[in-house]
MARFIVEX-572800 format. One line per field, with one value per residue (C-alpha): x, y, z. Coordinates in steps of 0.02 Angstrom, whole numbers, plus 32768, in hexadecimal, padded with zeros to 4 digits. Layout:
REM residues N
px	(X/...)
py	(Y/...)
pz	(Z/...)
//
This chain:
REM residues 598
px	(7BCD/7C6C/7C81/7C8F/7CEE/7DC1/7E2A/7E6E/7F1C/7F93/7FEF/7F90/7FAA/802C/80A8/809D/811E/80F8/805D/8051/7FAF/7FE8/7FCB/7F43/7EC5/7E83/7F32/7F04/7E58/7E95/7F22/7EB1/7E4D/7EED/7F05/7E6A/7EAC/7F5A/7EEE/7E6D/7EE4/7F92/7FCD/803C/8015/8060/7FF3/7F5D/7F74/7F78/7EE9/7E64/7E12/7D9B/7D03/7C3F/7B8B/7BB0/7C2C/7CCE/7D47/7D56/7DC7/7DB8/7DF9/7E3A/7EC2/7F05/7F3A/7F14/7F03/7E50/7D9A/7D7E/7CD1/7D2C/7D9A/7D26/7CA5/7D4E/7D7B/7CD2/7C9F/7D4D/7D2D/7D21/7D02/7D87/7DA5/7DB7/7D44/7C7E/7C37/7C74/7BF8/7C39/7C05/7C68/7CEF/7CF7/7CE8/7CAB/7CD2/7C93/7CE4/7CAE/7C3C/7C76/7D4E/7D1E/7CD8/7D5E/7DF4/7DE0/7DBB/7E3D/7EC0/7E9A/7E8E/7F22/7F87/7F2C/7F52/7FCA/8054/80F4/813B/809D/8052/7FD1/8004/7F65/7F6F/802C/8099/814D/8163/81F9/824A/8316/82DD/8314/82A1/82F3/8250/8250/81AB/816A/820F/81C6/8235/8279/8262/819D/8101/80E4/8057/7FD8/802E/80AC/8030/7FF5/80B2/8091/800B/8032/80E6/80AA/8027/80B4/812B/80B2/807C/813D/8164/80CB/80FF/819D/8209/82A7/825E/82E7/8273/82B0/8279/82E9/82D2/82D3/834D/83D3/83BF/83BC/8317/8369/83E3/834C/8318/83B9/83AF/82FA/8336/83B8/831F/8291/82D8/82C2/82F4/826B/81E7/826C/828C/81CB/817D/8214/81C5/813C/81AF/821F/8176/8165/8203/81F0/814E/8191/824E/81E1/817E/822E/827F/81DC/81F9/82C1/8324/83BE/8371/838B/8437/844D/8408/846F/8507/84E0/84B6/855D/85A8/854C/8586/8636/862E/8632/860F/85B5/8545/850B/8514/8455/8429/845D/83D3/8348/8362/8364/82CA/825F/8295/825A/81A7/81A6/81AC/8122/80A4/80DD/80B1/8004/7FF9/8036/80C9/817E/8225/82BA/8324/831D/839F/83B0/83DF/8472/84A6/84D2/8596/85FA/8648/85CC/8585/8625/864B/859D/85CC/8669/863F/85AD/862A/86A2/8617/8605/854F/8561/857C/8576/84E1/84D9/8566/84FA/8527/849E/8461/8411/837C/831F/8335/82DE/8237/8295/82B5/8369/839A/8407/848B/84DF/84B4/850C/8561/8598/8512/84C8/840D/83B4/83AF/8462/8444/83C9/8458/84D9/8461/8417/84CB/84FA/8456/8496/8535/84E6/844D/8479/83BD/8340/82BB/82DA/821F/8217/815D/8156/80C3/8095/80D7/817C/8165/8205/826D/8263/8286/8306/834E/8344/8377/8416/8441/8414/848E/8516/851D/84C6/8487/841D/83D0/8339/8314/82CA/8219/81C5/810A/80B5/8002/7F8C/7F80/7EEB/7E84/7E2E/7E80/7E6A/7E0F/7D5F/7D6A/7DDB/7E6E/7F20/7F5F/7FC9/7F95/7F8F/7F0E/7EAB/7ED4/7E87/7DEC/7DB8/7DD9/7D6B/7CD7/7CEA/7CD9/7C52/7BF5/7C39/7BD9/7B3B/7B20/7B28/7B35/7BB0/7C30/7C1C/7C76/7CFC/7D8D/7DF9/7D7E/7E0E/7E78/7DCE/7D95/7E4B/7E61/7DCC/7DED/7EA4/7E3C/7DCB/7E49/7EB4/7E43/7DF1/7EAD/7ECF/7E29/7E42/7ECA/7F67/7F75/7ECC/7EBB/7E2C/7DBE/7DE3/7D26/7D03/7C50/7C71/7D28/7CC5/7C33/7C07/7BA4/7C05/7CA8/7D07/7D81/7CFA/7C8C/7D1A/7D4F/7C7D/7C81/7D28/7CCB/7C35/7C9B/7D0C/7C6E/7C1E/7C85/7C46/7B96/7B91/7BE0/7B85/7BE0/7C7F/7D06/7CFC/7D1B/7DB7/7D92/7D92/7D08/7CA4/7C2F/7C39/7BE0/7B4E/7B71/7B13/7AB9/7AFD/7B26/7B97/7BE2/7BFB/7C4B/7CBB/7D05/7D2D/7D8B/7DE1/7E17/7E80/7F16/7F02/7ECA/7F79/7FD4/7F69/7FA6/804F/803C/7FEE/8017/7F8C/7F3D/7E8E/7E95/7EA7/7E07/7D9F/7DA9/7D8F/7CFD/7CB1/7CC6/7C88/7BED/7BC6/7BDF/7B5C/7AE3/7AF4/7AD1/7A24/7A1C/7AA1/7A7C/7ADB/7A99/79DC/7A11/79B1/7A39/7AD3/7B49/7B1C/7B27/7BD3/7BFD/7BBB/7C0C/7CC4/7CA5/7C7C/7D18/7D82/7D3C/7D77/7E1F/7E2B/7DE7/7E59/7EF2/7EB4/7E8D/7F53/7FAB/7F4F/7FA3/7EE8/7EDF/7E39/7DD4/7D83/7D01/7CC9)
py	(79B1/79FB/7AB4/7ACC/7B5D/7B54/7BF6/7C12/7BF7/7C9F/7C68/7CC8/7D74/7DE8/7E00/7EC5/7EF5/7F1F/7E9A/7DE1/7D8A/7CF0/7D6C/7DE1/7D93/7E50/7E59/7DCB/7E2B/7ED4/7E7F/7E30/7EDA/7F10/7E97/7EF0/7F97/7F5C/7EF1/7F8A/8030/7FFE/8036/7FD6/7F68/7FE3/8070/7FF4/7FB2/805A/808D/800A/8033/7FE1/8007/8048/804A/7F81/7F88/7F1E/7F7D/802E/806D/813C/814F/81F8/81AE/8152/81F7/81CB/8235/8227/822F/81BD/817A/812B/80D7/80A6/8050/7FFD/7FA2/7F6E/7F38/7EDF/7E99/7DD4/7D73/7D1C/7CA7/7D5E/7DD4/7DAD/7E52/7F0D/7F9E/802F/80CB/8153/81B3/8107/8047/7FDF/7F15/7E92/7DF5/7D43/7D34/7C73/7CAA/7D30/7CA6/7C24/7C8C/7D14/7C7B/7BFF/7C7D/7CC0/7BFA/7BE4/7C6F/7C6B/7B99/7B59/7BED/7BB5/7BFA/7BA6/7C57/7CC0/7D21/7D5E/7E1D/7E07/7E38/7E44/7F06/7F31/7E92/7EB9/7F68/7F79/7FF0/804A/8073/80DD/80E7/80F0/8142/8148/81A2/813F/8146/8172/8119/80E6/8199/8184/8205/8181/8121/8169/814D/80A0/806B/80C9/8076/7FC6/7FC9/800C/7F83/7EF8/7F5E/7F79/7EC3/7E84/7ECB/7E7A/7EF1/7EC0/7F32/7F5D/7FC0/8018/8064/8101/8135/81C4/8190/821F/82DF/8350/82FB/8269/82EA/8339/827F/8255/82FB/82C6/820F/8250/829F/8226/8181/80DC/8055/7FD4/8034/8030/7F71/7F62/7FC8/8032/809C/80D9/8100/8161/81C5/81F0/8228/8294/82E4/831D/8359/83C7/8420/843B/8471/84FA/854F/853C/855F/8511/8458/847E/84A9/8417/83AD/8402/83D7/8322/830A/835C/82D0/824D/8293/829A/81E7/81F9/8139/816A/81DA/814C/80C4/80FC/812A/8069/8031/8085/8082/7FBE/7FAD/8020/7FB7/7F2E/7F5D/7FAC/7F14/7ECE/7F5B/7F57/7E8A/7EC2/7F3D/7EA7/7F0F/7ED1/7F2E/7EE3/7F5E/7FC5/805A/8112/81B5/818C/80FB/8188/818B/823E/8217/8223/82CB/8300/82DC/832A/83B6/83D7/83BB/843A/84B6/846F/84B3/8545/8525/8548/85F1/861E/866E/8690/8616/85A0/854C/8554/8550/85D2/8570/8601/8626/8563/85AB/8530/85B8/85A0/850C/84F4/846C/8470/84CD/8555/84DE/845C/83DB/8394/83AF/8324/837C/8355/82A9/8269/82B2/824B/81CA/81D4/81B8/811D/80C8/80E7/8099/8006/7FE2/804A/8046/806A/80D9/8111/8143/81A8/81A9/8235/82AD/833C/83C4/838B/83C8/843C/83E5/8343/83C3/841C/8385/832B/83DB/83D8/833A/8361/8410/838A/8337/828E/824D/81D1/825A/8253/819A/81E6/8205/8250/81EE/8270/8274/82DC/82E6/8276/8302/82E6/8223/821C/818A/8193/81F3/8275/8249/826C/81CA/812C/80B6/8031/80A7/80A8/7FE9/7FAA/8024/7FE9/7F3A/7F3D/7FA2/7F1F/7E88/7EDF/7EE3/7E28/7DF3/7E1E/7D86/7CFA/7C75/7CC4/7CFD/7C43/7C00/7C6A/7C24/7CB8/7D3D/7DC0/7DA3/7DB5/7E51/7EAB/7E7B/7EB9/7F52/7F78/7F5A/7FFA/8065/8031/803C/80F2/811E/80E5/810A/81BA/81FD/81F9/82B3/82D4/830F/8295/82B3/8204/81DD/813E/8134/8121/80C8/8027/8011/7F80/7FE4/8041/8047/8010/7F9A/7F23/7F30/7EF4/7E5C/7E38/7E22/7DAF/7D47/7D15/7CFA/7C77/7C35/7BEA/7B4E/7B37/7B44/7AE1/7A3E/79C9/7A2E/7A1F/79DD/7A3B/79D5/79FC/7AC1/7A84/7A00/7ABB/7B02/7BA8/7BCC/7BD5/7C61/7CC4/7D4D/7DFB/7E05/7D73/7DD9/7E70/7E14/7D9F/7E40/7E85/7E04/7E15/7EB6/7E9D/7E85/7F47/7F93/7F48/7FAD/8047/8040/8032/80D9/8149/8100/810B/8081/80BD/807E/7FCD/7FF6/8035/7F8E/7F33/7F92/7F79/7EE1/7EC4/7F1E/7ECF/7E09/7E4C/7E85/7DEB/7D65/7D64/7D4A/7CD0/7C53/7BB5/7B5B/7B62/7B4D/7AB6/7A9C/7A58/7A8A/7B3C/7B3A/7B01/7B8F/7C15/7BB6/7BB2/7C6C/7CA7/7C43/7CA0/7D47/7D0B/7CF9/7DA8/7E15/7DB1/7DEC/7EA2/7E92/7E59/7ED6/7F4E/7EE7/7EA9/7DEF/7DAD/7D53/7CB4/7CDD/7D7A)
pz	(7C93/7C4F/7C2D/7B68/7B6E/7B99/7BB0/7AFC/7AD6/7AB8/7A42/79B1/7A1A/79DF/7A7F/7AB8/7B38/7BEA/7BDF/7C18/7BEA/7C5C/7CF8/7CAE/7C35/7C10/7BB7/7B48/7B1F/7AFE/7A91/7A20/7A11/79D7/795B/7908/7915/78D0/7841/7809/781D/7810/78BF/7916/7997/7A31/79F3/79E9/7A8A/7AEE/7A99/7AEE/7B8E/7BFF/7B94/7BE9/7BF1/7BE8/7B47/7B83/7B1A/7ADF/7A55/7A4E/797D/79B4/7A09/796F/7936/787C/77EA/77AD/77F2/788E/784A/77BB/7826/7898/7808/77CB/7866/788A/77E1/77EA/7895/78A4/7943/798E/7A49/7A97/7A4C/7A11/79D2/799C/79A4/794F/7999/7945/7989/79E6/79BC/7A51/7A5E/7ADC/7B14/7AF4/7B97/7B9B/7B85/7C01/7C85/7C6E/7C46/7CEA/7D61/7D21/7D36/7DCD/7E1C/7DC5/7E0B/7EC3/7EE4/7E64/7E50/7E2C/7EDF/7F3D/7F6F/7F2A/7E8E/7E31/7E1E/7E24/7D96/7D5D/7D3E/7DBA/7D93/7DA8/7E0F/7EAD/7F18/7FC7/804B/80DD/8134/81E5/8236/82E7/837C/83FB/84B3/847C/8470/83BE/839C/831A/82D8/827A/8256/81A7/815F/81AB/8153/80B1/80B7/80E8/8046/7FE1/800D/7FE1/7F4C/7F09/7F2B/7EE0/7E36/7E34/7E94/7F18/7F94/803C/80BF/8130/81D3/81F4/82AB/8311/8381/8377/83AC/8446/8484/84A8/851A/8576/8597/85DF/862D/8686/86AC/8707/876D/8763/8723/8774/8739/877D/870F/8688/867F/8692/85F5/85B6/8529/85B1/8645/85B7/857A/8636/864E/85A9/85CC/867E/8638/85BB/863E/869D/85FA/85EE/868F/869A/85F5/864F/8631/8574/857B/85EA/8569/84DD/851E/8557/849D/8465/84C2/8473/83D1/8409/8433/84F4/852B/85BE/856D/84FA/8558/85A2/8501/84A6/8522/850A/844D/8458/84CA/8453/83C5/8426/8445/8394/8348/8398/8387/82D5/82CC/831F/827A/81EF/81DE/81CE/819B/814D/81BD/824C/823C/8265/827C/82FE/8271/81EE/8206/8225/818C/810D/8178/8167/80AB/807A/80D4/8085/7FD6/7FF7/8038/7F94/7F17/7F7F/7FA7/8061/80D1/8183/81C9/828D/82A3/8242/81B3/8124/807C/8012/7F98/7F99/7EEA/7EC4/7F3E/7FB3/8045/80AC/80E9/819A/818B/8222/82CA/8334/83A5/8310/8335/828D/8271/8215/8155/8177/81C2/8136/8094/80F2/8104/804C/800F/807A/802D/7F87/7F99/7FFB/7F90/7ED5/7EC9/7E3C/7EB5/7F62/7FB0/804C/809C/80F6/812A/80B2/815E/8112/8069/807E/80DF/8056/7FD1/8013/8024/7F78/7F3A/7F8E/7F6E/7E9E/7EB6/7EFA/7E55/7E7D/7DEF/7E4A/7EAA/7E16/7E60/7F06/7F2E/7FA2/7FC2/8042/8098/80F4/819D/8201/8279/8307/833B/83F5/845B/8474/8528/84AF/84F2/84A0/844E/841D/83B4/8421/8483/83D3/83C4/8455/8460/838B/83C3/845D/83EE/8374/83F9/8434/8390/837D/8427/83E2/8385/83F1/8382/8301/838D/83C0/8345/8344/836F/83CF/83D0/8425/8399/831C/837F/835C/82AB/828A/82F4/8298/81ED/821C/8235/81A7/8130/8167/8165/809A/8062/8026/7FB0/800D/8013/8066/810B/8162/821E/827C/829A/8318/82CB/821B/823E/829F/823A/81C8/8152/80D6/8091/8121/816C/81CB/812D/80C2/8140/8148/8085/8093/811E/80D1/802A/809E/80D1/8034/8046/80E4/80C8/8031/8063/7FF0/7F5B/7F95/7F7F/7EC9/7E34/7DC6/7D87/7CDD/7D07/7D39/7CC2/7CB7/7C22/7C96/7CF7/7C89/7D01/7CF1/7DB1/7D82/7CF6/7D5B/7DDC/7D62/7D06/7DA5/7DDD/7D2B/7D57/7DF8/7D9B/7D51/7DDA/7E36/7DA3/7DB1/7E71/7E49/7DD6/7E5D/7EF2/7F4A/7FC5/7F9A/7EDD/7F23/7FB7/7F25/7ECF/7F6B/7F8F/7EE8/7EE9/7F9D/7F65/7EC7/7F08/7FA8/7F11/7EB8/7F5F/7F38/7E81/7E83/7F06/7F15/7FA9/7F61/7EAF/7E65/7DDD/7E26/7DAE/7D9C/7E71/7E51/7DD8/7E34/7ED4/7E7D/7E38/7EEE/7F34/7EB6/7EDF/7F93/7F52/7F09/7F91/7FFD/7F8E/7F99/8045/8056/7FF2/8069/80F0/8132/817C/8121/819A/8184/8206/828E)
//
């Protein structure tokens, strides 16, 4: 039996800028509520259109009068557009409800047009990959992103790995809405530390335990330098100067340094793989030439922003709250404010972007400041297309015995708590194919998502407990929902393969927890948007949540295996497999791997 609904066409909606019904069917909706608006009061169709919202209390639409800004008494305006009101493809009833007029969507549009579109855009894009909740906003913008920034010759520390995940989400979010994202990791990999580890190789190096694991011999070597350094101010000076002569260009002083630089790219990149996480390029401090130091220096000293202090050179933004700023130490080493406006200014003249973003934690307020300041008093113009996307700090992340930590530390110990959960169902961990490789996606999910959960800014307590569970909001919860989503195929064989979708009749998927979950799939493409505005992981977690929660609410009253009527079982079975497809493209932009099974 053949569905007798179709998506309507859009050729009878008025085009608004900035929307694209093709890619967001709640575009097509909230047009033709402005139609009304435009019909009834005369506005035009922009104001209209800004004036909808996601209506309440079970209303679809919302339109607040106020808002119009018109000259007159909102209950006459309201009466007019609903006495006015006919129903169209789109829109079935209007309830006025003065200041506001409410409208609901044809259930049977609703139905057909969300699920079309999002089968549509999930397995017949034009570029063969997933696109629903895409859209075309940054088309022509080019978007510059520094995130992570780790320091070489050091274990990758969890603390780098907020700006990791919070970069990573923001590159998939960015390119997702159309942008030509470069990222960039900008390491650590220049400064007198890396003289008090030449310093302390000189002292405890060896070069079998180098070749063997390089970042953790150079940790070693670090820790025990520092503990010289504490009791003996001589191995600082020491260090000093062997950095002076990497900045001079001595050969022998870098040649050590070229090394270790290229072995802790090397294991980098695969503890970044581990994390989903990829980088267009790797640079760094030590690749920001003299030359553009140099030049920012000079023009600084040109617009007489500079002075000596202490044999320093600095610069006075005390009067913009912004304190005083050192450029350039005693002994004419660069510091990295000076580093990152040489830097800034290279970027520009490689990539003449449209937004540079910087993710860096909120402890660097000032420093990020002081430096977009400077480089606004220089004259930049393009100095307004920087941004600084900050975060709290996490408290309390250690291993379970309380030890310090890296992340592979955290890694390993979430993954071998979540195999050990995994174990305890015989049969289910039987069919898993790699149950390692299960246990520490799983495992990376957990701390992800405790990690993005919150509003960027927040501080959070790292809690094992609540990180590992499957009940709640968390990272195993969200992969359990995706998993017994991928499932439904599985377990109902003798429905699949599908018929064509528009052989499906969804006219009868007419229970409210089918309507609940249909307009939240209908709202993916918005809440992608929304993202985009604020910036913040945790608007795209909310939604998966929601949505997690509302299809485990609905299993129950929506059976398909033990549904008498075949074709509703194959409505609710192609509704459920669409669901699938949207958590999995939330679960993506948060750089998750949905499982098929754990």
């Amino acid at each position: 039996m053949a569905s007798t609904s179709a998506t309507p066409s859009f050729a009878n909606l008025t085009h608004v800028p900035g929307t694209d019904p093709t890619k967001c069917i709640y575009d097509a909706a909230r047009i033709s509520v402005a139609q009304r608006l435009v019909k009834s009061l005369g506005v035009t169709i922009e104001q209209a259109y800004v004036a909808v919202d996601y209506g309440k209390k079970g209303e679809d639409w919302t339109v607040p009068i106020p808002r119009l800004r018109l000259k007159g008494k909102p209950d006459e305006f309201v009466k007019k557009v609903a006495d006015e009101f006919e129903a169209d493809d789109w829109i079935d009833t209007v309830t006025p409800s003065s200041p506001f007029v409410h409208f609901r969507m044809r259930t049977s549009t609703l139905n057909r047009a969300v699920l079309d579109q999002i089968d549509r855009l999930t397995h017949h894009s034009g570029t063969g990959k997933p696109e629903y909740g895409t859209n075309d906003s940054g088309k022509g913008k080019k978007l510059v992103l520094e995130y992570s920034s780790p320091n070489i010759a050091k274990q990758f520390h969890v603390g780098h790995l907020r700006s990791t995940i919070i970069g990573a989400f923001l590159n998939n979010l960015y390119r997702a809405c159309g942008w030509d994202v470069v990222s960039l990791n900008y390491l650590g990999d220049w400064g007198k530390q890396f003289g008090l580890i030449a310093v302390g190789f000189e002292r405890y190096g060896n070069k079998e335990a180098l070749e063997k694991d390089a970042i953790k011999h150079l940790f070693d070597v670090y820790v025990k330098i520092n503990k010289d350094a504490d009791a003996d101010p001589a191995v600082h000076d020491a260090a000093r100067a062997y950095f002076k002569r990497m900045e001079d260009g001595d050969e022998e002083a870098l040649k050590h340094w070229r090394e270790w630089r290229a072995l802790s790219i090397r294991k980098y990149e695969a503890e970044y793989a581990e994390l989903n996480v990829a980088f267009d390029e790797y640079i760094g401090e030590s690749t920001v030439s003299q030359e553009s130091q140099d030049d920012a220096l000079a023009k600084l000293n040109e617009l007489q922003l500079t002075k000596e202090s202490d044999g320093a050179l600095v610069i006075d933004l005390e009067k913009y709250k912004l304190a005083t700023a050192v450029l350039r130490k005693r002994d004419g080493t660069s510091l990295y404010l000076t580093r990152d406006i040489g830097g800034a200014v290279e970027r520009w003249e490689k990539y003449h972007f449209d937004k540079m973003i910087y993710v860096i934690s909120s402890q660097q307020d000032l420093h990020v400041a002081q430096f977009f300041k400077i480089l606004g008093l220089m004259g930049f113009e393009w100095a307004s297309r920087l941004e600084h996307i900050n975060y709290g700090l996490v408290q309390g992340m250690s291993t379970r015995k309380g030890t310090v930590v890296f992340l592979e530390d955290i890694i390993r110990e979430a993954a071998t708590c979540m195999h050990e959960q995994m174990q305890k169902n015989e049969a289910k961990y039987a069919s898993i194919e790699d149950p390692e490789k299960t246990s520490r996606e799983i495992g990376i999910s957990a701390i992800k998502i405790q990690d993005m959960q919150a509003k960027r800014i927040n501080n959070y307590s790292f809690s094992w407990d609540r990180m590992t569970s499957f009940e709640g909001d968390t990272g195993p919860y969200l992969q359990y929902a995706h998993v017994r989503l991928a499932s439904m195929e599985r377990k109902n064989p003798e429905l699949m393969p599908l018929p064509a979708t528009s052989e499906i009749n969804t006219d009868l998927l007419v229970e409210p927890q089918a309507h609940e979950i249909i307009v939240l799939l209908g709202t993916y493409p918005d809440v992608v948007k929304t993202a985009l505005k604020n910036q913040e992981p945790s608007t795209i977690i909310t939604f998966a949540m929601k949505l997690s929660h509302t299809i485990a609410s609905a299993w129950e009253v929506l059976p398909v295996r033990h549904e008498a009527d075949r074709e509703k079982a194959k409505a609710r079975l192609w509704m459920f497999i669409c669901a699938r497809d949207v958590l999995g493209a939330a679960m993506r932009l948060l750089t998750l791997t949905p499982l098929e099974r754990m």
